[in-house]
C-alpha positions as CSV (number, residue, x, y, z in Angstrom):
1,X,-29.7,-18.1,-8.5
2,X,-27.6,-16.9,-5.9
3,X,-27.5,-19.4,-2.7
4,X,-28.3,-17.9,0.8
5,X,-25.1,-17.5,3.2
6,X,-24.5,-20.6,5.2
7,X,-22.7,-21.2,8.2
8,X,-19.8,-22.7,6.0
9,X,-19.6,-20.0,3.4
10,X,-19.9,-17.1,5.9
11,X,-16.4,-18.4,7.2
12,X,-14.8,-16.8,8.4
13,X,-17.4,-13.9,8.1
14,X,-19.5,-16.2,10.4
15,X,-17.7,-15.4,13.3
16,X,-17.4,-11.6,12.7
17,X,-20.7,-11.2,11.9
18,X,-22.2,-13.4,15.0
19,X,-19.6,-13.3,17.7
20,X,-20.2,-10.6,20.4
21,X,-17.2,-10.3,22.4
22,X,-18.2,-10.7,26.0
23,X,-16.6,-8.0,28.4
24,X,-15.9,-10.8,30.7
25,X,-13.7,-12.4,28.7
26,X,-9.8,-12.1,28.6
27,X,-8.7,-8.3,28.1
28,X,-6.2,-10.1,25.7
29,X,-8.0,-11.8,23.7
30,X,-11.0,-9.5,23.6
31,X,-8.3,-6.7,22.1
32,X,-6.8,-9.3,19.7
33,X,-10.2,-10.3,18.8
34,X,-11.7,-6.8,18.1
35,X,-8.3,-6.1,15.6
36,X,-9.2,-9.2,14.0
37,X,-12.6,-8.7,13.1
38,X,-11.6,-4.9,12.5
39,X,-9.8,-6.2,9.4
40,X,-12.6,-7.4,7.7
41,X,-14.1,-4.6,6.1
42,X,-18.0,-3.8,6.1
43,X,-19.0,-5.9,8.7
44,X,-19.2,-4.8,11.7
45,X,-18.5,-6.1,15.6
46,X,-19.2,-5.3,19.0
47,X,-15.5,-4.4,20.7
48,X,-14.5,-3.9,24.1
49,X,-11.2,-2.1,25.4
50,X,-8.9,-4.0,27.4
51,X,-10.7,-2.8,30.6
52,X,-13.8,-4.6,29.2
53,X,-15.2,-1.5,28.5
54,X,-17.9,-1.1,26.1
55,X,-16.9,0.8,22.6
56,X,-18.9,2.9,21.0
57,X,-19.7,1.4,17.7
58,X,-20.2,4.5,15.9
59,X,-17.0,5.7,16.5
60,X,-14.9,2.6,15.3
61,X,-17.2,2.5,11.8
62,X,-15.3,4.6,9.2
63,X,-16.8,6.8,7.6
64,X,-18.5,5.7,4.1
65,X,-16.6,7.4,0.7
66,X,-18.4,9.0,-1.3
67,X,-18.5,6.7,-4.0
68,X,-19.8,4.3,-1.1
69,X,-22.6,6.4,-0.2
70,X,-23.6,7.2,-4.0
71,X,-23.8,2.9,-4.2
72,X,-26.1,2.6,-1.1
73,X,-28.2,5.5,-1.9
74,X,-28.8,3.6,-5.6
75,X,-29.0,0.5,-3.9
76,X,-31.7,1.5,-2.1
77,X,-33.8,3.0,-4.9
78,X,-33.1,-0.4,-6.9
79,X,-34.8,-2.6,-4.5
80,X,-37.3,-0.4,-3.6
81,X,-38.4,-0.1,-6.9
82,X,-37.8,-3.5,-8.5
83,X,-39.1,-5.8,-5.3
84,X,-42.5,-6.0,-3.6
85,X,-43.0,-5.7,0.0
86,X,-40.0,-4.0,0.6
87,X,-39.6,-2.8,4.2
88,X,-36.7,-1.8,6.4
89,X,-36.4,-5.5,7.4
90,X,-36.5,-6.3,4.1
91,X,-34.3,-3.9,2.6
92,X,-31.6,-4.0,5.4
93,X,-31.3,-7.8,4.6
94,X,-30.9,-7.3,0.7
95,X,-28.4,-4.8,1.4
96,X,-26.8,-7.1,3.4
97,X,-26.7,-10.0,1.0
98,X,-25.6,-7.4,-1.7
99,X,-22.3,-6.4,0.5
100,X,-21.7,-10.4,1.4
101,X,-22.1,-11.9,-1.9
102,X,-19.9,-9.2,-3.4
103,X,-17.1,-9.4,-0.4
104,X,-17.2,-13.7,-1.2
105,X,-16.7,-12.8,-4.8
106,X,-14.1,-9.9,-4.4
107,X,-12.9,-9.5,-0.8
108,X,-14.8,-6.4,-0.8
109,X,-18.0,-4.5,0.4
110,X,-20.2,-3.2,-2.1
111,X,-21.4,-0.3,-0.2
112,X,-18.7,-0.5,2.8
113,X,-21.5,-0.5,5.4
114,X,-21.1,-2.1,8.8
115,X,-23.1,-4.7,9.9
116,X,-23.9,-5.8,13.4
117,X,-25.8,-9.3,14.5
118,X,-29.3,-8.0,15.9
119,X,-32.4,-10.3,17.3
120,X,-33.4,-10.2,13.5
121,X,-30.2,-10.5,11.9
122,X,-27.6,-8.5,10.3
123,X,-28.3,-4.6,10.2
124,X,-26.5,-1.9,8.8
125,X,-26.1,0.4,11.4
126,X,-25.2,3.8,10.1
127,X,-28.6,3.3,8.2
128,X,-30.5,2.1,10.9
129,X,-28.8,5.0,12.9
130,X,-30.5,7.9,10.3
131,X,-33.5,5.6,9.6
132,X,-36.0,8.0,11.5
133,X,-34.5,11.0,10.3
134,X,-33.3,10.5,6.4
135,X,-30.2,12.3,5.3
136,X,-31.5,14.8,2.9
137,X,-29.4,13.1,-0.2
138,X,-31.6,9.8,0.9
139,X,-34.7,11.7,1.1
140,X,-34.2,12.9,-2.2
141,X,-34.7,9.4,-3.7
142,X,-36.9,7.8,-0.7
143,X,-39.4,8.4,1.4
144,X,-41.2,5.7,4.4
145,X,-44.5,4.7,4.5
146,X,-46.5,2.7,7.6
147,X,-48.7,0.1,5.7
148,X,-51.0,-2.1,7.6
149,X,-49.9,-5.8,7.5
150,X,-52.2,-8.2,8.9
151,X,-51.3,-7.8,12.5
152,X,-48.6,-5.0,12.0
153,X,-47.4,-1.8,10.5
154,X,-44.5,-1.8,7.9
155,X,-42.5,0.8,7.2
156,X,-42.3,0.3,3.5
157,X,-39.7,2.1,1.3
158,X,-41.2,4.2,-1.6
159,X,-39.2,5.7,-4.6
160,X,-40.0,9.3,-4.5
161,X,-42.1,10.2,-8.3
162,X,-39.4,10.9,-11.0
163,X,-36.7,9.5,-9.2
164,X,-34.3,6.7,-11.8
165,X,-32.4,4.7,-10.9
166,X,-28.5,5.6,-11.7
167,X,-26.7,2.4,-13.1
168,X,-23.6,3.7,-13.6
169,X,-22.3,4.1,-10.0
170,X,-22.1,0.3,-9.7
171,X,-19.6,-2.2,-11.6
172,X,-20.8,-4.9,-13.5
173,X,-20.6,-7.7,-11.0
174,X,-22.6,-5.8,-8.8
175,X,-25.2,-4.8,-11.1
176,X,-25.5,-8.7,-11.4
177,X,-25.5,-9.2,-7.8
178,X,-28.2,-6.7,-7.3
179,X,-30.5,-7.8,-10.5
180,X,-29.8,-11.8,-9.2
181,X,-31.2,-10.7,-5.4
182,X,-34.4,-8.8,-6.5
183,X,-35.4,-11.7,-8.7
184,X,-34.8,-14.3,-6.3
185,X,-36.3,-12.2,-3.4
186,X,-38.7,-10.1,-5.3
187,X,-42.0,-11.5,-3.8
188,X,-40.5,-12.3,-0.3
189,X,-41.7,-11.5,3.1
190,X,-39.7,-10.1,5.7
191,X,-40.0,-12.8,7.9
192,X,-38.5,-15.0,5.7
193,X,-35.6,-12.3,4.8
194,X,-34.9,-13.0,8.3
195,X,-34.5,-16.7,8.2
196,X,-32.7,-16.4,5.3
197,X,-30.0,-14.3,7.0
198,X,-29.6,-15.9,10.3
């Protein structure tokens, strides 16, 4: 079973992943701080220049290899076929956990996306930024569907009919990664997704 990230593991991914660098704060440090968190790949940070200016996010996030996009793309399909309830909260937080249980065990990114701290967590943003508007290679695989829940509508991600899933673009380890995460979170909620990841 894999544990959820703690405060203590997520070190020193904690404070990359949770610090927002205020634009009040030294021009110094703020600089030295935004190189710092730079360095650690696939998770994202929100930087300021040394006037304290704002930067845009989207243009410090590199740009995902291919190889990197052929993993997300799959990704996606695999939890959306092989958990329940699987919306973008959902989905954005097992993508998550897939990318920070493989950078503890490797030092790497599975998928190499950025990450930034939101309300409701960690969210990847270069697919939160197409979310609305799906690349065509990810609407090829996926499509989203508003379901009633209760009180709300989820956007729940369906695996377009005939679509399989393609194994072979992921190593070993993260094949076990991924299988480990949809067991464990297979009948979850997205509210607790988020408590998990916070």
């Amino acid at each position: 079973v894999l544990s959820a990230p703690t405060r203590e593991m997520q070190a020193p991914l904690a404070w990359a992943m949770e610090t927002r660098l205020a634009p009040e704060s030294a021009p110094f440090k703020s600089a030295t701080r935004s190189a710092k968190a730079a360095q650690i790949h696939g998770f994202g940070q929100t930087a300021f220049d040394l006037d304290g200016a704002r930067l845009d996010n989207r243009a410090l996030m590199p740009a995902l290899t291919h190889s990197q996009r052929m993993r997300l793309l799959q990704a996606v399909v695999f939890f959306a076929a092989h958990t329940q309830h699987c919306g973008k909260i959902k989905l954005f937080k097992l993508l998550y956990l897939l990318d920070f249980e493989h950078f503890r065990q490797t030092g790497k990114s599975a998928t190499g996306l950025e990450y930034q701290a939101w309300k409701f967590g960690p969210v990847p943003i270069e697919l939160m930024e197409e979310w609305e508007d799906l690349a065509p290679d990810l609407a090829s695989l996926v499509h989203i569907v508003e379901e009633k829940v209760i009180d709300y509508e989820r956007q729940a991600v369906k695996v377009n009919d005939g679509v399989q899933f393609e194994a072979e673009v992921f190593s070993p380890r993260q094949l076990r990664i991924m299988r480990g995460l949809a067991e464990q979170y297979r009948n979850t909620y997205s509210p607790k997704m988020i408590d998990v990841t916070h």
